[in-house]
C-alpha positions as CSV (number, residue, x, y, z in Angstrom):
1,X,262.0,-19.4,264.7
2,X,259.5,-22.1,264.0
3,X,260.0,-25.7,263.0
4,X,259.1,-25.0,259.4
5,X,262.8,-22.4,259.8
6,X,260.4,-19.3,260.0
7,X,261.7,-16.5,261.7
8,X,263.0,-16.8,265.3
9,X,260.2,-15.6,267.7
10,X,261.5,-13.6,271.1
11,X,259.2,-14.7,274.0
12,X,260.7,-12.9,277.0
13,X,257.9,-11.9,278.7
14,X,254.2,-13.6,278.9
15,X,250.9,-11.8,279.6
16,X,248.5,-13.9,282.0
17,X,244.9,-13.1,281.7
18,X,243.4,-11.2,284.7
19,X,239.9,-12.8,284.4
20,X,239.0,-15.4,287.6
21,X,239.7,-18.6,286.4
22,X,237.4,-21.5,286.8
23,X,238.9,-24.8,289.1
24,X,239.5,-26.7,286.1
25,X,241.7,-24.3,284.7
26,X,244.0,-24.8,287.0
27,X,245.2,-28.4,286.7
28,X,245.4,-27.7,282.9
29,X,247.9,-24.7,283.4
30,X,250.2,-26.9,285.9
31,X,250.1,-29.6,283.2
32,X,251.5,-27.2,280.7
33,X,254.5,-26.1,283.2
34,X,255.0,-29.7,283.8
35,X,255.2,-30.4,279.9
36,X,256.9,-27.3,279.2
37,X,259.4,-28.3,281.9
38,X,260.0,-31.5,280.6
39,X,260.7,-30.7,277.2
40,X,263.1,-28.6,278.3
41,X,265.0,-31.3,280.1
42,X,264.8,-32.8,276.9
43,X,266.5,-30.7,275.0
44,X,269.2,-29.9,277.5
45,X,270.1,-33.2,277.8
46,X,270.8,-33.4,274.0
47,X,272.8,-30.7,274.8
48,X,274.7,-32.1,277.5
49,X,275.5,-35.7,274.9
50,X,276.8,-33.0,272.1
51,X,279.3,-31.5,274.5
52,X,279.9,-35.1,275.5
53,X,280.9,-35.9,272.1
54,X,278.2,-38.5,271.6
55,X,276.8,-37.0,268.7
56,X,277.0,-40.0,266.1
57,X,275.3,-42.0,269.0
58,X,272.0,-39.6,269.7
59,X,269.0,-41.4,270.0
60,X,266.1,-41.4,272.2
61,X,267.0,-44.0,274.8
62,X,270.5,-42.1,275.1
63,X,268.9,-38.7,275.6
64,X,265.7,-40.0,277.8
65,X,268.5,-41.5,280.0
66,X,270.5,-38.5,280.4
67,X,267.2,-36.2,280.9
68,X,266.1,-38.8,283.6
69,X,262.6,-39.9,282.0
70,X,261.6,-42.8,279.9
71,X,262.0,-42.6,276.2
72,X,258.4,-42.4,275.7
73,X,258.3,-39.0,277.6
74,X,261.2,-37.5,275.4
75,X,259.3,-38.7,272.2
76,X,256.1,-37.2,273.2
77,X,257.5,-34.0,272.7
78,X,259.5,-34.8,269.9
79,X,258.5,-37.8,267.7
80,X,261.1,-38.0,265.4
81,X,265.4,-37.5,266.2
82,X,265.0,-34.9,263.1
83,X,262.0,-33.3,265.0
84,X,264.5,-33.3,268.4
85,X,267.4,-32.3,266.4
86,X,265.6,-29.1,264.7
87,X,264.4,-28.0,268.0
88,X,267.9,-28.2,269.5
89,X,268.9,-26.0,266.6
90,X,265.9,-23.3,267.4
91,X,266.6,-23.7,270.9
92,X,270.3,-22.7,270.7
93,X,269.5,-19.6,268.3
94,X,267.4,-18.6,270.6
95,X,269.5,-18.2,273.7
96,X,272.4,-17.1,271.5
97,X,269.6,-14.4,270.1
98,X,268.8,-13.1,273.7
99,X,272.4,-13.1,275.2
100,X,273.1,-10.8,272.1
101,X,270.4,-8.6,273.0
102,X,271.6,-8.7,276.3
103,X,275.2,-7.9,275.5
104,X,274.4,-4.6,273.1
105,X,271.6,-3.5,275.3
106,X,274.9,-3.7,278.3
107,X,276.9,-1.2,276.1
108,X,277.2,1.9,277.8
109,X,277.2,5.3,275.6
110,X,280.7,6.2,275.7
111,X,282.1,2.4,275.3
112,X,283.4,1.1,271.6
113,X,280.5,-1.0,270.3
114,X,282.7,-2.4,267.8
115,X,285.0,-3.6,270.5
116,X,282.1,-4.4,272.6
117,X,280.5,-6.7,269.8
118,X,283.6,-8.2,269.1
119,X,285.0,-9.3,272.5
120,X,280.8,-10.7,273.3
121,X,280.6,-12.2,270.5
122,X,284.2,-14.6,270.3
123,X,283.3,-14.7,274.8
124,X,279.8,-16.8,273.6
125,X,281.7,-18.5,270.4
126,X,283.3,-20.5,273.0
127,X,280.9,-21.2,275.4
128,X,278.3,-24.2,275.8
129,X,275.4,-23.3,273.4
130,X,278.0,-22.3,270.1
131,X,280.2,-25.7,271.2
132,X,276.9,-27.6,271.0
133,X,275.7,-26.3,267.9
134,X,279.2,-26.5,266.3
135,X,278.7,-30.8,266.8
136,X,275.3,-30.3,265.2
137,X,277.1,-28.5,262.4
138,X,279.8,-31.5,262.2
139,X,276.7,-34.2,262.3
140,X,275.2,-32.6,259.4
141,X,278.0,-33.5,257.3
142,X,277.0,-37.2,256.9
143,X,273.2,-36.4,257.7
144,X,271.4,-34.7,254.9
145,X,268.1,-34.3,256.1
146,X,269.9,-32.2,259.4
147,X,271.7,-30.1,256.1
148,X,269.0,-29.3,254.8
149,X,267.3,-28.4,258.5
150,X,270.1,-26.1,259.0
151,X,270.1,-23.7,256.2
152,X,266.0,-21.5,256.6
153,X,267.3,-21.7,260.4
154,X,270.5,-19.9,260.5
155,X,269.3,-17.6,257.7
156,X,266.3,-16.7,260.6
157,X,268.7,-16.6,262.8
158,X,271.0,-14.2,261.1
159,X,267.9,-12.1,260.5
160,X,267.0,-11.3,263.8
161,X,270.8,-11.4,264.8
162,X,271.3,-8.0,262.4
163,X,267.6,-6.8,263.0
164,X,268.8,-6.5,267.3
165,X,271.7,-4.8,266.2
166,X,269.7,-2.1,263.8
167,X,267.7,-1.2,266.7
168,X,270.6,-1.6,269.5
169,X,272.8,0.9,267.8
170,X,271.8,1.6,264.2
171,X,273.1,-1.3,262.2
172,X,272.4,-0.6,258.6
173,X,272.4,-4.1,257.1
174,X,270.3,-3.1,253.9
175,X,273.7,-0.9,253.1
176,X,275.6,-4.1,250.9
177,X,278.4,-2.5,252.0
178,X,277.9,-2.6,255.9
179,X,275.9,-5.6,255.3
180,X,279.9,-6.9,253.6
181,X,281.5,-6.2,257.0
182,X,279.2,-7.6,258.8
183,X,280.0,-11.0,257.4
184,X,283.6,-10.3,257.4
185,X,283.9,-10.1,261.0
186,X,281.3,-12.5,261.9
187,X,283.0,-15.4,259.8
188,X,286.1,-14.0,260.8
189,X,284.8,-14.7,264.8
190,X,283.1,-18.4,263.6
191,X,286.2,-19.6,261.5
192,X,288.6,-19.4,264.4
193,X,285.8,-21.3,266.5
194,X,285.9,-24.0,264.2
195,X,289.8,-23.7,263.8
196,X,290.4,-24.2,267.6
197,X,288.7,-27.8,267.3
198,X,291.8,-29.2,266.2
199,X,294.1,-26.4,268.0
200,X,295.0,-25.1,264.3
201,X,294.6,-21.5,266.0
202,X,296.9,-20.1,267.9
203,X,296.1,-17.4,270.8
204,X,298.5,-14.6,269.0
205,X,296.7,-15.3,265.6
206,X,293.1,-15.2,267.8
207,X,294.1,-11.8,269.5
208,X,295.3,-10.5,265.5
209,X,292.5,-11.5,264.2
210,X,290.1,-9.9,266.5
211,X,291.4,-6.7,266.1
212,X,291.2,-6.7,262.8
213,X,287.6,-7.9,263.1
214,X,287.5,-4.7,265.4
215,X,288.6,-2.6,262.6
216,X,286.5,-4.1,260.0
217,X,283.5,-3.5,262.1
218,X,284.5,0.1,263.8
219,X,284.8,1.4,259.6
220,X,281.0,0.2,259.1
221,X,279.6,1.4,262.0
222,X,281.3,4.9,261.1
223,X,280.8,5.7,257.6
């Protein structure tokens, strides 16, 4: 996905050109890794102060410290907290993106996708990226222009998310109806994510609730 919320790109491999390069080529590419490294450090670090709880106190010379540069370094990747804050988003969707694609292409032949899905999806729901982007969800609350950031990137998100599964195993989200259960079970999985912030879930209503999520998701896949 792009900064303007287009649709989440995939970039797992990269094509080099065979031709000889010229000398001066070369100090140009190790720039790029260089910058391309760095902004990653960036954004990991604002990773690292959301799981931190730190949230309400993000700003450059917070992050820069964290990421071990000086704050003009992180703002020369990203000149603006909004700026930082979207690309934390895209970053996030991103990885969740290609874990998913990792998880259905895992699937063997004879193994319950529905189950599969399920158990993958509520594994990652409570793991680093989702527990970051769930205090990104929680700043947005009091921070409008991060609302209104949010909304062409999940949708992107969500599109890609259901477009892996139509070619992984034949999900048919143009069918409303599929499409329906779809949503069930994935707001299903994201509600009790958010209700085990305050421990309002309990692990019998978690296991319940995931089989029924199961069920809902088995039906679809079947009719």
């Amino acid at each position: 996905m792009t900064s303007d919320g287009g649709v989440i790109g995939e970039a797992n491999f990269s094509l080099r050109s065979r031709a000889p390069r010229r000398r001066s080529e070369g100090p140009s590419a190790r720039q790029l890794a260089k910058s391309e490294t760095m902004r990653l450090r960036v954004l990991e670090a604002t990773v690292d102060c959301l799981l931190e709880g730190t949230a309400h106190e993000l700003s450059f010379a917070v992050i820069a410290d964290r990421a071990g540069i000086s704050r003009g370094g992180a703002q020369y990747h990203f000149a603006t907290r909004r700026d930082l804050l979207c690309a934390v988003i895209e970053y996030i969707n991103v990885r969740r993106l290609n874990q998913f694609k990792a998880d259905v292409e895992a699937i063997g032949p004879d193994e319950d996708v529905a189950s599969q899905i399920i158990d993958a999806h509520w594994r990652h729901l409570n793991e680093r990226d989702f527990r970051a982007y769930q205090e990104l969800v929680l700043l947005a609350r009091s921070d409008a222009e991060l609302t209104e950031a949010f909304a062409p990137r999940y949708q992107a998100f969500l599109r890609d998310w259901y477009e892996t599964a139509r070619q992984a195993f034949g999900w048919r989200y143009a069918d409303p109806q599929v499409m329906q259960a779809g949503n069930i079970a994935h707001y299903v999985l994201e509600g009790m994510a958010y209700g085990q912030l305050a421990g309002q879930v309990q692990p019998e209503v978690v296991a319940d609730l995931l089989g029924y999520a199961k069920t809902v998701l088995r039906n679809a896949l079947q009719d």
